[in-house]
PDB file of N, CA, C and O in Angstrom:
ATOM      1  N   UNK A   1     109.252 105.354  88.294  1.00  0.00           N
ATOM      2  CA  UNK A   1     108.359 105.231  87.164  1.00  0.00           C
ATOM      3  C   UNK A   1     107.047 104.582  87.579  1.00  0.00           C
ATOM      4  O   UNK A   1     106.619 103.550  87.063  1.00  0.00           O
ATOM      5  N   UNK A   2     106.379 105.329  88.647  1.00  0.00           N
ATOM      6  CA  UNK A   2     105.181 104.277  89.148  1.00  0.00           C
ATOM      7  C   UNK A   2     104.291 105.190  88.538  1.00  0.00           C
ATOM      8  O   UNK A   2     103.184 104.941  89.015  1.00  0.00           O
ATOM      9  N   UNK A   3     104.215 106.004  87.829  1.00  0.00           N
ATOM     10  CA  UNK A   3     103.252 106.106  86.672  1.00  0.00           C
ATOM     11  C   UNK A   3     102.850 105.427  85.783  1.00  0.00           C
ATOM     12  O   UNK A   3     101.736 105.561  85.276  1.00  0.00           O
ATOM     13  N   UNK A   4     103.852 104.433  85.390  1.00  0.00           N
ATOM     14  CA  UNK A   4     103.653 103.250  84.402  1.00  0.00           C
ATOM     15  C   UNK A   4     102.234 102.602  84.685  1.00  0.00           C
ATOM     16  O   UNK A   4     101.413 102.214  83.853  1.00  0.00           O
ATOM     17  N   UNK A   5     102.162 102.585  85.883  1.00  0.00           N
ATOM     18  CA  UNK A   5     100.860 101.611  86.665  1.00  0.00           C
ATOM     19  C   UNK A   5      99.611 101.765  86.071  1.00  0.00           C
ATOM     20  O   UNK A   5      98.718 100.973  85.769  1.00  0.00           O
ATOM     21  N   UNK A   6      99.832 103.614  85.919  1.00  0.00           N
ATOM     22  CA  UNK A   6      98.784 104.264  85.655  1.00  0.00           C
ATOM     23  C   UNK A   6      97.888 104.323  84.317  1.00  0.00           C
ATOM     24  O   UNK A   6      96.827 104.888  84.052  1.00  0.00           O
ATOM     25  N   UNK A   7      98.810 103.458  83.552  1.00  0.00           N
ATOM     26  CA  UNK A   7      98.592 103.030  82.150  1.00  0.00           C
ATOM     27  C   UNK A   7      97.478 101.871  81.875  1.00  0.00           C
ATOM     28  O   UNK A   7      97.423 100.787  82.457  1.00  0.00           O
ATOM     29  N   UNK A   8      96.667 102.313  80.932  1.00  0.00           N
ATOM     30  CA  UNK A   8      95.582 100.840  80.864  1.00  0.00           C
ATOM     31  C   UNK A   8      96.593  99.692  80.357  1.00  0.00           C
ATOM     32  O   UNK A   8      97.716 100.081  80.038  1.00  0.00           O
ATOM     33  N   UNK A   9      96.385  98.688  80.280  1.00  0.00           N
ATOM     34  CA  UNK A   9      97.524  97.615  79.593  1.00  0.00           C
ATOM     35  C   UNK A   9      97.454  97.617  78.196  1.00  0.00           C
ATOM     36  O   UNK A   9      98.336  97.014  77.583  1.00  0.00           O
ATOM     37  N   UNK A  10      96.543  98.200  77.570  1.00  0.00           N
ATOM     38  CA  UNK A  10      96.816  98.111  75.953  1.00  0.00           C
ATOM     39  C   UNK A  10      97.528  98.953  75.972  1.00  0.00           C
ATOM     40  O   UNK A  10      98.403  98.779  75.124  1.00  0.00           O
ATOM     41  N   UNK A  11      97.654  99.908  76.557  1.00  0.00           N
ATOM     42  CA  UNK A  11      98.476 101.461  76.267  1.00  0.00           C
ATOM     43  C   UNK A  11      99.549 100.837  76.552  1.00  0.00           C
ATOM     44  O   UNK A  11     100.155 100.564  75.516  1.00  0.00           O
ATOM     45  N   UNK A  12     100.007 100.524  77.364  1.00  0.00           N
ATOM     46  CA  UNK A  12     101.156 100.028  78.080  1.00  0.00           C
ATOM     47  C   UNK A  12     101.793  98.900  76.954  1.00  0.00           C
ATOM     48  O   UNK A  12     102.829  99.280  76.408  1.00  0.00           O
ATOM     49  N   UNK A  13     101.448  97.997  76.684  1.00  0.00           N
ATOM     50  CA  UNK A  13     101.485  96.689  75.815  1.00  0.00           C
ATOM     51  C   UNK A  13     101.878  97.174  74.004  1.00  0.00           C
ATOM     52  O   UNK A  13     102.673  96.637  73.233  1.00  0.00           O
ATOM     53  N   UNK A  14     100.758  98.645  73.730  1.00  0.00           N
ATOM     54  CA  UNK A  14     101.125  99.251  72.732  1.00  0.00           C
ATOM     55  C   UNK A  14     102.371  99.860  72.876  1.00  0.00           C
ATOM     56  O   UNK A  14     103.327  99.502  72.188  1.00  0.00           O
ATOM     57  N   UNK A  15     102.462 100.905  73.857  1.00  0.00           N
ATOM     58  CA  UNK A  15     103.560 101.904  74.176  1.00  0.00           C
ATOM     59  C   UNK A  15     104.618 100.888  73.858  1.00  0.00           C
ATOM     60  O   UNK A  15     105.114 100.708  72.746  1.00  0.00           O
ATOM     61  N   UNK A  16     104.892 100.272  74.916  1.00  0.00           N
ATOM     62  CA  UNK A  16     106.181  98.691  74.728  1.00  0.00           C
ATOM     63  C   UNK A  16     106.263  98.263  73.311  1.00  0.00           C
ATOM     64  O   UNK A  16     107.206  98.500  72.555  1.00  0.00           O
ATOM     65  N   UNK A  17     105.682  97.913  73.158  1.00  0.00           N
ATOM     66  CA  UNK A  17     105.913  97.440  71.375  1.00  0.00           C
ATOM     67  C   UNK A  17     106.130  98.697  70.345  1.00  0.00           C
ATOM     68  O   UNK A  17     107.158  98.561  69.682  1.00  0.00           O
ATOM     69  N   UNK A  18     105.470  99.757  70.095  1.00  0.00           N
ATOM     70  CA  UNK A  18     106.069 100.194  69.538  1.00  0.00           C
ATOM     71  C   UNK A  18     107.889 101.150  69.593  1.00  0.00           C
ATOM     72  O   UNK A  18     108.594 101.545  68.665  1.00  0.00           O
ATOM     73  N   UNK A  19     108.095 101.219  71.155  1.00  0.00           N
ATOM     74  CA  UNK A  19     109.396 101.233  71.431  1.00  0.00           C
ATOM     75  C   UNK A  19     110.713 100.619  71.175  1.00  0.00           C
ATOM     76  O   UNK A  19     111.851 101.079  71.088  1.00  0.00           O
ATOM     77  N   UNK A  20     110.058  99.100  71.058  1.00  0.00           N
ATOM     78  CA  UNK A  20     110.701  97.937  71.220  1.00  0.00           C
ATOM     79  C   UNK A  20     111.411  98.120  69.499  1.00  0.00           C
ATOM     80  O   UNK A  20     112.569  98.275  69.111  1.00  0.00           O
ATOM     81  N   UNK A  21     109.990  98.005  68.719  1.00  0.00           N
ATOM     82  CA  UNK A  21     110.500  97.819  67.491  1.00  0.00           C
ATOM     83  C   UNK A  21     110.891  99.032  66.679  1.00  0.00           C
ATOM     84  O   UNK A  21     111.374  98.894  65.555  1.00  0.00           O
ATOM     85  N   UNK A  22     110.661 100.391  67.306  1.00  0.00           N
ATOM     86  CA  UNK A  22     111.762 101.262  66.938  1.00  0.00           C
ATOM     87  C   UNK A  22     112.909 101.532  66.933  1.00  0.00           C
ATOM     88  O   UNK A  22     113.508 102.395  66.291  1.00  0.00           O
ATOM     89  N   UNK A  23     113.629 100.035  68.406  1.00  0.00           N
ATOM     90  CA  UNK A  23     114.585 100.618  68.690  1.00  0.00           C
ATOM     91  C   UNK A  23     115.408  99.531  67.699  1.00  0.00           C
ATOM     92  O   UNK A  23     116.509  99.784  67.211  1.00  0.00           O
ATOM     93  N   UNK A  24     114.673  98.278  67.491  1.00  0.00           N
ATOM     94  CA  UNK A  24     115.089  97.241  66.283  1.00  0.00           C
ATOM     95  C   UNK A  24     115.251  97.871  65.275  1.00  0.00           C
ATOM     96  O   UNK A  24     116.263  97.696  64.597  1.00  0.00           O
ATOM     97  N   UNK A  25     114.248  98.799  64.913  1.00  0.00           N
ATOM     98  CA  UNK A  25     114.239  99.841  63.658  1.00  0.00           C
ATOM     99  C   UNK A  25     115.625 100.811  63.620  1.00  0.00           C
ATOM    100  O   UNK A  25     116.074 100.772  62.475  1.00  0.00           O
ATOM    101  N   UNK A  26     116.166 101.375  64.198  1.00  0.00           N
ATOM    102  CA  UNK A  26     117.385 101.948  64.724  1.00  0.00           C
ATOM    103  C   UNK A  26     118.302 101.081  64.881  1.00  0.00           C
ATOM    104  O   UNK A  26     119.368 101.524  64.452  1.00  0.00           O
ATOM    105  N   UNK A  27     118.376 100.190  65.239  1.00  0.00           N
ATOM    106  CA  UNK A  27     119.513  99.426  65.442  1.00  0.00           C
ATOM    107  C   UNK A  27     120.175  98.149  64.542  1.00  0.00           C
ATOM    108  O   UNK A  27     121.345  98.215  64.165  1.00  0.00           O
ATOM    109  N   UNK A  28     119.522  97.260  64.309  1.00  0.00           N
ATOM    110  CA  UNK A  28     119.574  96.620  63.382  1.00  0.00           C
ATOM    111  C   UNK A  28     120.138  96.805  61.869  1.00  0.00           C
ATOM    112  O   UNK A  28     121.109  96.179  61.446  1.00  0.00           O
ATOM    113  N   UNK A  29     119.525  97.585  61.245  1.00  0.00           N
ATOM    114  CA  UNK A  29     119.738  97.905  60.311  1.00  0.00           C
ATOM    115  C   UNK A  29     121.004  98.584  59.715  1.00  0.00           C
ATOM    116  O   UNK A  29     121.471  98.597  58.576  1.00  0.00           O
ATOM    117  N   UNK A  30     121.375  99.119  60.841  1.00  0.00           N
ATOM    118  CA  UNK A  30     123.130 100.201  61.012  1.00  0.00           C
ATOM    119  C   UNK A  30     123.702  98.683  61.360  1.00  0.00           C
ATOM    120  O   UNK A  30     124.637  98.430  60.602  1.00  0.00           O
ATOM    121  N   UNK A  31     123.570  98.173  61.792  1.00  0.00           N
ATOM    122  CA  UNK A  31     124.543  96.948  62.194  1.00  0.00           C
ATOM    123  C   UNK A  31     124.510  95.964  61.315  1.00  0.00           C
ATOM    124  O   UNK A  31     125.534  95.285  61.400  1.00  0.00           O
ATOM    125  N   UNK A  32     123.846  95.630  60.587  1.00  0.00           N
ATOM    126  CA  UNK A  32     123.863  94.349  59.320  1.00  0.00           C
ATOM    127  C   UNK A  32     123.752  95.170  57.986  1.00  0.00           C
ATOM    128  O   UNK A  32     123.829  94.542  56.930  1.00  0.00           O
ATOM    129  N   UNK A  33     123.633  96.102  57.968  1.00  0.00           N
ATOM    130  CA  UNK A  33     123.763  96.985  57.088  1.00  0.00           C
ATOM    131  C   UNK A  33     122.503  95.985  55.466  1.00  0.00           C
ATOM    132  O   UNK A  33     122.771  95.410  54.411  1.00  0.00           O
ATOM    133  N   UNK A  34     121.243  96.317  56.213  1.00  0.00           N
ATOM    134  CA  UNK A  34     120.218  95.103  55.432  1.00  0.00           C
ATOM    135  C   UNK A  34     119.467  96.299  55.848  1.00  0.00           C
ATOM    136  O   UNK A  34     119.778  97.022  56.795  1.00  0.00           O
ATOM    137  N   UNK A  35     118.140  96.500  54.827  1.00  0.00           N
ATOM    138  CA  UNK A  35     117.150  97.445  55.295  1.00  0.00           C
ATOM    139  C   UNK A  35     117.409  98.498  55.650  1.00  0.00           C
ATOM    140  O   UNK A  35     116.530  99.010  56.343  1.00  0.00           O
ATOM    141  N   UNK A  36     118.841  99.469  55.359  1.00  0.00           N
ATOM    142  CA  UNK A  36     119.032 100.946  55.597  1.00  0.00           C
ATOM    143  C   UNK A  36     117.480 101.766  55.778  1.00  0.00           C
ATOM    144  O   UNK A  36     116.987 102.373  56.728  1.00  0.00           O
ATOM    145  N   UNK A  37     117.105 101.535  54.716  1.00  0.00           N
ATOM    146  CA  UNK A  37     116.055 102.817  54.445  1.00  0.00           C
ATOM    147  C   UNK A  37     115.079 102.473  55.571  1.00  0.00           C
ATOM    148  O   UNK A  37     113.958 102.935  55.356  1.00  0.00           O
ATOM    149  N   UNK A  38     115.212 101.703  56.855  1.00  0.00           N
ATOM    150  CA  UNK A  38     114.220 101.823  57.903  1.00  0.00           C
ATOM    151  C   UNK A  38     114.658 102.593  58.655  1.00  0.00           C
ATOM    152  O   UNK A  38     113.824 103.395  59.076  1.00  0.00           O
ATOM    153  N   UNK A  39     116.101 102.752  59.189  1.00  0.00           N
ATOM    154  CA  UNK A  39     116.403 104.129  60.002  1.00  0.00           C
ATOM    155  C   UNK A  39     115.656 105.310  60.379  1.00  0.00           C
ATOM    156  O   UNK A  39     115.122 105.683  61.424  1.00  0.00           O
ATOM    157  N   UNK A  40     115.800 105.875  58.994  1.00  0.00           N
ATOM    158  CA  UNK A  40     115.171 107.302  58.486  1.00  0.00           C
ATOM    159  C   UNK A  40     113.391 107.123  59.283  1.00  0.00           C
ATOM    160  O   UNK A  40     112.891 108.028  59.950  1.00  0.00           O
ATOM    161  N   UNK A  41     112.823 106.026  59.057  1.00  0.00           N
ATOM    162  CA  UNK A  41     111.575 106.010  59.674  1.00  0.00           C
ATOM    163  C   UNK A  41     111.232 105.446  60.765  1.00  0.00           C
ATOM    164  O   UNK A  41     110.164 105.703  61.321  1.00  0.00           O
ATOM    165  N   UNK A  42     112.351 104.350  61.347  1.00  0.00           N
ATOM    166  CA  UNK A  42     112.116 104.226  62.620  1.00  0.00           C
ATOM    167  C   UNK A  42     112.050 105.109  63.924  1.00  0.00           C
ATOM    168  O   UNK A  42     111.402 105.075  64.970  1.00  0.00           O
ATOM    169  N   UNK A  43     113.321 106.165  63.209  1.00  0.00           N
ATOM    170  CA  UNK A  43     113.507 107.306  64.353  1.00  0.00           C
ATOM    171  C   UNK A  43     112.186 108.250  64.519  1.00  0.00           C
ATOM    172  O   UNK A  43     111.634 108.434  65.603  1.00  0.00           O
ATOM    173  N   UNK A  44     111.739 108.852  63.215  1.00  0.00           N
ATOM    174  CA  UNK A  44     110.639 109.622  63.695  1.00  0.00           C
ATOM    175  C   UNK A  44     108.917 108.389  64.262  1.00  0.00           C
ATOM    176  O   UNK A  44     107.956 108.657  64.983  1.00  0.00           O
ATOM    177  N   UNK A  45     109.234 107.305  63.605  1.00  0.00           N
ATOM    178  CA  UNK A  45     108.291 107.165  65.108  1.00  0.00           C
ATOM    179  C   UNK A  45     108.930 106.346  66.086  1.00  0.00           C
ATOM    180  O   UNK A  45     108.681 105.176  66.378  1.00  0.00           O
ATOM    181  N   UNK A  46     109.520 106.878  66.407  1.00  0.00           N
ATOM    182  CA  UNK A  46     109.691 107.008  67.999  1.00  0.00           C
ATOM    183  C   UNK A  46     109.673 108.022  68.572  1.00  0.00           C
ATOM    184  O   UNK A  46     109.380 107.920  69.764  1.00  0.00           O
ATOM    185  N   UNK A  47     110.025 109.737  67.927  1.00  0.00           N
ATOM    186  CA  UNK A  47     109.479 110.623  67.913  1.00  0.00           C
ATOM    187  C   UNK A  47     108.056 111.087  68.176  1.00  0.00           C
ATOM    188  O   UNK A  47     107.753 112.003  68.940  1.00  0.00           O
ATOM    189  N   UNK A  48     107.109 110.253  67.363  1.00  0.00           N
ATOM    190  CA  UNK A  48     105.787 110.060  67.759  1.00  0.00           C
ATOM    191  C   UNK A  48     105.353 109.314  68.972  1.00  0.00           C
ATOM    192  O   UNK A  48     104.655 109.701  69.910  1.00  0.00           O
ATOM    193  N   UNK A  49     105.869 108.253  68.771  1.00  0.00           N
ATOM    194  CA  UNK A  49     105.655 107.838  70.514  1.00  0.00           C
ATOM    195  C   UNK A  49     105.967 108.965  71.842  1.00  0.00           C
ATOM    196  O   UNK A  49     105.277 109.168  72.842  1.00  0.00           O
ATOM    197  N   UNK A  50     107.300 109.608  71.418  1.00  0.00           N
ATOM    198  CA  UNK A  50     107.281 110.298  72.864  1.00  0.00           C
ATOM    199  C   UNK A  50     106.415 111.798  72.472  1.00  0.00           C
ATOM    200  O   UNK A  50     106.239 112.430  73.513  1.00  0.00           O
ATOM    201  N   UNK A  51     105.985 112.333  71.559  1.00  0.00           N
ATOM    202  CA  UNK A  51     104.951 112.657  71.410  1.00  0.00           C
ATOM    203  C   UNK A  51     103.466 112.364  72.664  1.00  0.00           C
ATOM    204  O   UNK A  51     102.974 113.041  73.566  1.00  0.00           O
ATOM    205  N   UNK A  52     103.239 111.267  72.192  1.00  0.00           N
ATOM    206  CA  UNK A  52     102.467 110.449  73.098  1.00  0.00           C
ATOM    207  C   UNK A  52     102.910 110.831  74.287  1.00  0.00           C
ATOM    208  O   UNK A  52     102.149 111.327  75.117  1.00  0.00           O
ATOM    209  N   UNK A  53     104.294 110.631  74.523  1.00  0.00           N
ATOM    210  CA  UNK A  53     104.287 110.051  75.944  1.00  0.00           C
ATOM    211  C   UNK A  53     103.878 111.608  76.697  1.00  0.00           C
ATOM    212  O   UNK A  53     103.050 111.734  77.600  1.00  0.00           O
ATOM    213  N   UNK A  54     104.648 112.676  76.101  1.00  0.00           N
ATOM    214  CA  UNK A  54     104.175 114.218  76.619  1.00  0.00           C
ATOM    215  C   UNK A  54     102.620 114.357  76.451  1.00  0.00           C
ATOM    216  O   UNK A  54     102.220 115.217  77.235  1.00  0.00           O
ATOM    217  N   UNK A  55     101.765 113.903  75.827  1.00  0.00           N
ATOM    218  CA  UNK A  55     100.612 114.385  75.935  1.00  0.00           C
ATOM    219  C   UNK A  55     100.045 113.691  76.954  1.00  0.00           C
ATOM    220  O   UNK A  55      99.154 114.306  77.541  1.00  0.00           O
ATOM    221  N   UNK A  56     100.305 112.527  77.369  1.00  0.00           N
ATOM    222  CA  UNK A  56      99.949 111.733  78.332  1.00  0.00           C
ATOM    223  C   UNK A  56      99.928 111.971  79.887  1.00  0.00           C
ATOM    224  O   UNK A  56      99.150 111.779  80.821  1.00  0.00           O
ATOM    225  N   UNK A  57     101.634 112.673  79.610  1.00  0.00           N
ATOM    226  CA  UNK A  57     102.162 113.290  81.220  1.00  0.00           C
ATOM    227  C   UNK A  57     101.475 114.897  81.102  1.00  0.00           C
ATOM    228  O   UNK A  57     101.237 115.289  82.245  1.00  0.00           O
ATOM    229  N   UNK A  58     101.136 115.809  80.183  1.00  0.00           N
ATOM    230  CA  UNK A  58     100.400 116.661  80.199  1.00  0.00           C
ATOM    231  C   UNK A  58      99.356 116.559  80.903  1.00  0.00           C
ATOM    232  O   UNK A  58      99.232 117.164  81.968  1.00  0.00           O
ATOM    233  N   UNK A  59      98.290 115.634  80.318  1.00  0.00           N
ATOM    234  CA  UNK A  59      97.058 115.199  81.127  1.00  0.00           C
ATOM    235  C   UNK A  59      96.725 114.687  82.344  1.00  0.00           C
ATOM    236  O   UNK A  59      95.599 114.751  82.837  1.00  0.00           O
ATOM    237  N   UNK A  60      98.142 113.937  83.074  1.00  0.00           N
ATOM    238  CA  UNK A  60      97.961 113.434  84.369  1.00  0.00           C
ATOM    239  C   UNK A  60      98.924 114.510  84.948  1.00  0.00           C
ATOM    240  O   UNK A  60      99.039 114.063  86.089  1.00  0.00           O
ATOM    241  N   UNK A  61      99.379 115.177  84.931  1.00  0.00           N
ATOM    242  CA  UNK A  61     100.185 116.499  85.782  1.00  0.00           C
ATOM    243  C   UNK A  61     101.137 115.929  86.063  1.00  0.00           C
ATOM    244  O   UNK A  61     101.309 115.330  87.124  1.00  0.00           O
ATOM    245  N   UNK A  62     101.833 116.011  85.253  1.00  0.00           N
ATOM    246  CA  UNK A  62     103.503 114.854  85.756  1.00  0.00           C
ATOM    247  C   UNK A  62     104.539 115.747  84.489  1.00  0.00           C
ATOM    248  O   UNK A  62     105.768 115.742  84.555  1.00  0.00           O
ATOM    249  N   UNK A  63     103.830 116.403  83.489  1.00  0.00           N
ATOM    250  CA  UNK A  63     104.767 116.917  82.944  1.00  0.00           C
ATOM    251  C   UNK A  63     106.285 117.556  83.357  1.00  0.00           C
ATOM    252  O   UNK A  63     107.441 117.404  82.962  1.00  0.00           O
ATOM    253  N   UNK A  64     105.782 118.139  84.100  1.00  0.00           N
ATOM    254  CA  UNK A  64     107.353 119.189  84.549  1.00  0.00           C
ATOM    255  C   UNK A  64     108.675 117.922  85.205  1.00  0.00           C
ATOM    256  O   UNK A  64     109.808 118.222  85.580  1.00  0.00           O
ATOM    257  N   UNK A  65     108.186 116.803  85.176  1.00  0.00           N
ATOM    258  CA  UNK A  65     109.184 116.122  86.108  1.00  0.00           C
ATOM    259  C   UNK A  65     109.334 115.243  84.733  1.00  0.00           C
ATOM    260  O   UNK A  65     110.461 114.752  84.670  1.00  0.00           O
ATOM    261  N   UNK A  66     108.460 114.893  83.557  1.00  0.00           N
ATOM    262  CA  UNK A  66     109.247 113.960  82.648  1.00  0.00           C
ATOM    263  C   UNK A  66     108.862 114.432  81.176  1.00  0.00           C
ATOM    264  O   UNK A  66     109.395 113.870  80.219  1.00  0.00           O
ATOM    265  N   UNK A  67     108.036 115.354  81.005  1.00  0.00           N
ATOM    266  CA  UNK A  67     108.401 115.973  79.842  1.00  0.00           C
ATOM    267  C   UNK A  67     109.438 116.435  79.124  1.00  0.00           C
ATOM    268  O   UNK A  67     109.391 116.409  77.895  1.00  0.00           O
ATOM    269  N   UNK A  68     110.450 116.890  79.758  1.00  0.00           N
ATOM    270  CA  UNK A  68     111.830 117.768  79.510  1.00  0.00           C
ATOM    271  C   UNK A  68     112.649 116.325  78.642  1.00  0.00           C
ATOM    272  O   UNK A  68     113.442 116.373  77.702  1.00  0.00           O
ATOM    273  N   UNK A  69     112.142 115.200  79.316  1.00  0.00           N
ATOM    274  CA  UNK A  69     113.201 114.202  78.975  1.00  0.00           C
ATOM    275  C   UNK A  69     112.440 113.759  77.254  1.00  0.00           C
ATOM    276  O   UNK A  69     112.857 113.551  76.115  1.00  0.00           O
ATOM    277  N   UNK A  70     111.508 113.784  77.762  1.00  0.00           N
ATOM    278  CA  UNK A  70     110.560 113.090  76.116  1.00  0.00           C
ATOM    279  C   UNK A  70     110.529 114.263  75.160  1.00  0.00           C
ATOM    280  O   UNK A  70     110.445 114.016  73.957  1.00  0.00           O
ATOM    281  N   UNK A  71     110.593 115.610  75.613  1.00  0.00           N
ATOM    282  CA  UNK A  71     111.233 116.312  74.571  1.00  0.00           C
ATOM    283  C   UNK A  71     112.977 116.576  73.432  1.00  0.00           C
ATOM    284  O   UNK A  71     113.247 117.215  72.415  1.00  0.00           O
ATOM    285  N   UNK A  72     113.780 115.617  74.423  1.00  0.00           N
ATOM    286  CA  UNK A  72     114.431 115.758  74.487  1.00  0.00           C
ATOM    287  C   UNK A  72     115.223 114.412  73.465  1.00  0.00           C
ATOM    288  O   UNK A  72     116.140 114.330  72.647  1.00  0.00           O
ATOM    289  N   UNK A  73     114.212 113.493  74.118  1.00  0.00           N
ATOM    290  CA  UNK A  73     114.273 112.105  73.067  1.00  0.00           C
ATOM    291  C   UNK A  73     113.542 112.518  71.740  1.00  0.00           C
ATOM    292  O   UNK A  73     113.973 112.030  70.695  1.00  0.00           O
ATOM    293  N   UNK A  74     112.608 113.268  71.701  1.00  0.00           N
ATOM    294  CA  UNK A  74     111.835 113.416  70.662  1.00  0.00           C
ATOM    295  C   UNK A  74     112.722 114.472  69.542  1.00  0.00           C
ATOM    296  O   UNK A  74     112.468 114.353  68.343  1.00  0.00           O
ATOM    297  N   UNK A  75     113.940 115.669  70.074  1.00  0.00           N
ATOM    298  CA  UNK A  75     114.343 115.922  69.299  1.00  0.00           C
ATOM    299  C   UNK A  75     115.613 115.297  68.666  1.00  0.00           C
ATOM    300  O   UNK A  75     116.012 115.599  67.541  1.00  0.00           O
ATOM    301  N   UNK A  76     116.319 114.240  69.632  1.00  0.00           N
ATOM    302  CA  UNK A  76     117.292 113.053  69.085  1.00  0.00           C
ATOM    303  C   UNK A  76     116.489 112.574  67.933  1.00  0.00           C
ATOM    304  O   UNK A  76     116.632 113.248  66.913  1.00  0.00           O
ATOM    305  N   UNK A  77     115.805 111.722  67.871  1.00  0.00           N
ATOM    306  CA  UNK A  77     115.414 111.060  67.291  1.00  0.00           C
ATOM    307  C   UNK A  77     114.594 111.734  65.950  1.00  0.00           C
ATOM    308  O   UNK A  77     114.077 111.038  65.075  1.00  0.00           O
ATOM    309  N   UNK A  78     114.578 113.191  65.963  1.00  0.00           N
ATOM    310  CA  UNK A  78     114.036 113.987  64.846  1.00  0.00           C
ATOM    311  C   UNK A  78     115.593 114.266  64.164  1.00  0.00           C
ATOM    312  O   UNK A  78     115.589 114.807  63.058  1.00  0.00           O
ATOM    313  N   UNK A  79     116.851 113.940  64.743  1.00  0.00           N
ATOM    314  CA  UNK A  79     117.825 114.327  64.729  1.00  0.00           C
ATOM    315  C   UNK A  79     118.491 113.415  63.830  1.00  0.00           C
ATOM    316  O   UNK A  79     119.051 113.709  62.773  1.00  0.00           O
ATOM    317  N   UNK A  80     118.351 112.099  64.446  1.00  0.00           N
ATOM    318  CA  UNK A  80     118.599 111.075  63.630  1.00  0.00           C
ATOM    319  C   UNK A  80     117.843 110.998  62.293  1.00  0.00           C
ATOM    320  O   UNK A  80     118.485 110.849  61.253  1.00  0.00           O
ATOM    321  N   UNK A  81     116.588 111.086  62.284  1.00  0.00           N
ATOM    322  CA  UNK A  81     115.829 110.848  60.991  1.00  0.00           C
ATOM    323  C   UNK A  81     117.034 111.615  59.857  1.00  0.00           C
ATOM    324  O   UNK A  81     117.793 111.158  59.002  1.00  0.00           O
ATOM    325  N   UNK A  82     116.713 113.088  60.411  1.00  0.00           N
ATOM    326  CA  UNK A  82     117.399 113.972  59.399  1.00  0.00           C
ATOM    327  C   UNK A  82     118.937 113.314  59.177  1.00  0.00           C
ATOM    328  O   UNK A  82     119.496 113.461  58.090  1.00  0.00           O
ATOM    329  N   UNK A  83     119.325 112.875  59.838  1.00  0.00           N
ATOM    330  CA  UNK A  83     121.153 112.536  59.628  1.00  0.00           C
ATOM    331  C   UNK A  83     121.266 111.412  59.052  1.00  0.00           C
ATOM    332  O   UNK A  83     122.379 111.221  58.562  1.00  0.00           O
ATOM    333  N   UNK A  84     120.258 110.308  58.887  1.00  0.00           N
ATOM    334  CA  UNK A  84     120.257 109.248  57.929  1.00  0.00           C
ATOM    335  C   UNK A  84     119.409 109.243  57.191  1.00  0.00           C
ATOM    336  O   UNK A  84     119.069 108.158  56.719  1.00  0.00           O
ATOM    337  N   UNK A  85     118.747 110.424  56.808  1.00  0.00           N
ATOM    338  CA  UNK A  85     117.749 110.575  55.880  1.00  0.00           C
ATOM    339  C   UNK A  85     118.697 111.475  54.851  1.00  0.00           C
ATOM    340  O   UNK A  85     118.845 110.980  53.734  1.00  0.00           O
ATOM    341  N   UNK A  86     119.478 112.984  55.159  1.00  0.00           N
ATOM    342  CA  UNK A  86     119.930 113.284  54.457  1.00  0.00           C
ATOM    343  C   UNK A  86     121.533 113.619  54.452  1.00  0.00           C
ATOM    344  O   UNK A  86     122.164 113.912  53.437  1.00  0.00           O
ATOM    345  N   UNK A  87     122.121 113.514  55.884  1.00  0.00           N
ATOM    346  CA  UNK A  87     123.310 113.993  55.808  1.00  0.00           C
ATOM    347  C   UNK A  87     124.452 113.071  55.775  1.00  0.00           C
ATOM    348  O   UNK A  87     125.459 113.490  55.203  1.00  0.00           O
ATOM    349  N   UNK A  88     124.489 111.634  56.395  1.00  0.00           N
ATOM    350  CA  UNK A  88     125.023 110.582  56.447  1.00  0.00           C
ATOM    351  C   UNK A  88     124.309 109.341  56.098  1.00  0.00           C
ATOM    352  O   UNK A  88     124.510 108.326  56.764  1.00  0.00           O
ATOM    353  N   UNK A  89     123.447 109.345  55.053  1.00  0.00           N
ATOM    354  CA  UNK A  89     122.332 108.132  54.914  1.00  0.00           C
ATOM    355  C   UNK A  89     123.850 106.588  54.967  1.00  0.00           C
ATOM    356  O   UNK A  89     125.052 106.630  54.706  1.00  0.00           O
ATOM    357  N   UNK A  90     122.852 105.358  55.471  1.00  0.00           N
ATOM    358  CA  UNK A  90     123.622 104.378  55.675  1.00  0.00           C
ATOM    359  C   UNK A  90     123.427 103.957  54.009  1.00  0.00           C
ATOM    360  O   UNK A  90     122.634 104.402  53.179  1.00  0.00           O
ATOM    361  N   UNK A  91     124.615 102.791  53.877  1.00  0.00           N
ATOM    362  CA  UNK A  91     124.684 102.479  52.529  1.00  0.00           C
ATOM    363  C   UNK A  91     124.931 101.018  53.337  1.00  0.00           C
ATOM    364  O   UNK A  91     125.497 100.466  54.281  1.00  0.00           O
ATOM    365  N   UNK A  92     123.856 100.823  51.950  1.00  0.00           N
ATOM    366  CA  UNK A  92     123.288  98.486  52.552  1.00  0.00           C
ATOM    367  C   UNK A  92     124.599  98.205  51.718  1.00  0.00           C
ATOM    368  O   UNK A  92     125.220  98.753  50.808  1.00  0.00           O
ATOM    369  N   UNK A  93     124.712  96.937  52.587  1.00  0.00           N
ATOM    370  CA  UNK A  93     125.845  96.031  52.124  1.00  0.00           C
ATOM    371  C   UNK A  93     124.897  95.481  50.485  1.00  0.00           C
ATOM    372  O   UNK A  93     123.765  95.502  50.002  1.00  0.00           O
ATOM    373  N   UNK A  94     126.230  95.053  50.177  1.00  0.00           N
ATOM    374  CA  UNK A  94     125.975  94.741  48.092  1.00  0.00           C
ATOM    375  C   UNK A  94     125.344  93.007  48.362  1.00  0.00           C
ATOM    376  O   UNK A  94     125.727  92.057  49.045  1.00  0.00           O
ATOM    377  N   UNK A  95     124.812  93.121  47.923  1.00  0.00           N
ATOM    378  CA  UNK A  95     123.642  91.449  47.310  1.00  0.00           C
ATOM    379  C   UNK A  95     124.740  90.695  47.079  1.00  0.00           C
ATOM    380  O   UNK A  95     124.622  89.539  46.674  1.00  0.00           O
TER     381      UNK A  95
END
């Protein structure tokens, strides 16, 4: 991953954070069962991030070696939206 390098540090600093707290967004919430309805939107952006991340490896010629994978996260995570958005939505624990 020594492309990472290749990143200005806000990109990098952004990229990281919004990963970070998507994956809090995903995770958390299925596990304390508090804030369900962030699931459904954490997953698609993270979707958007790897969005990002393919247009990024597009532009520096690196696609063919890590695009396949960020497409691949990008349709999980379009996957998830839909499956806790409409087919298995989580149900919050009672007040």
């Amino acid at each position: 991953m020594s492309w990472m390098y290749d990143l200005s540090p806000t990109v990098h600093a952004a990229s990281g954070t919004f990963e970070i707290l998507g994956g809090l967004g995903l995770v958390l919430p299925a596990v304390t069962r508090r804030r369900t309805e962030l699931v459904p939107l954490a997953a698609p952006g993270l979707a958007v991030v790897m969005v990002g991340a393919m247009v990024w490896h597009v532009d520096h010629g690196s696609f063919a070696t890590t695009g396949p994978l960020n497409a691949v996260i990008m349709a999980a995570m379009l996957f998830v939206a839909w499956g806790r958005s409409r087919r298995a939505p989580l149900v919050a624990r009672a007040a």
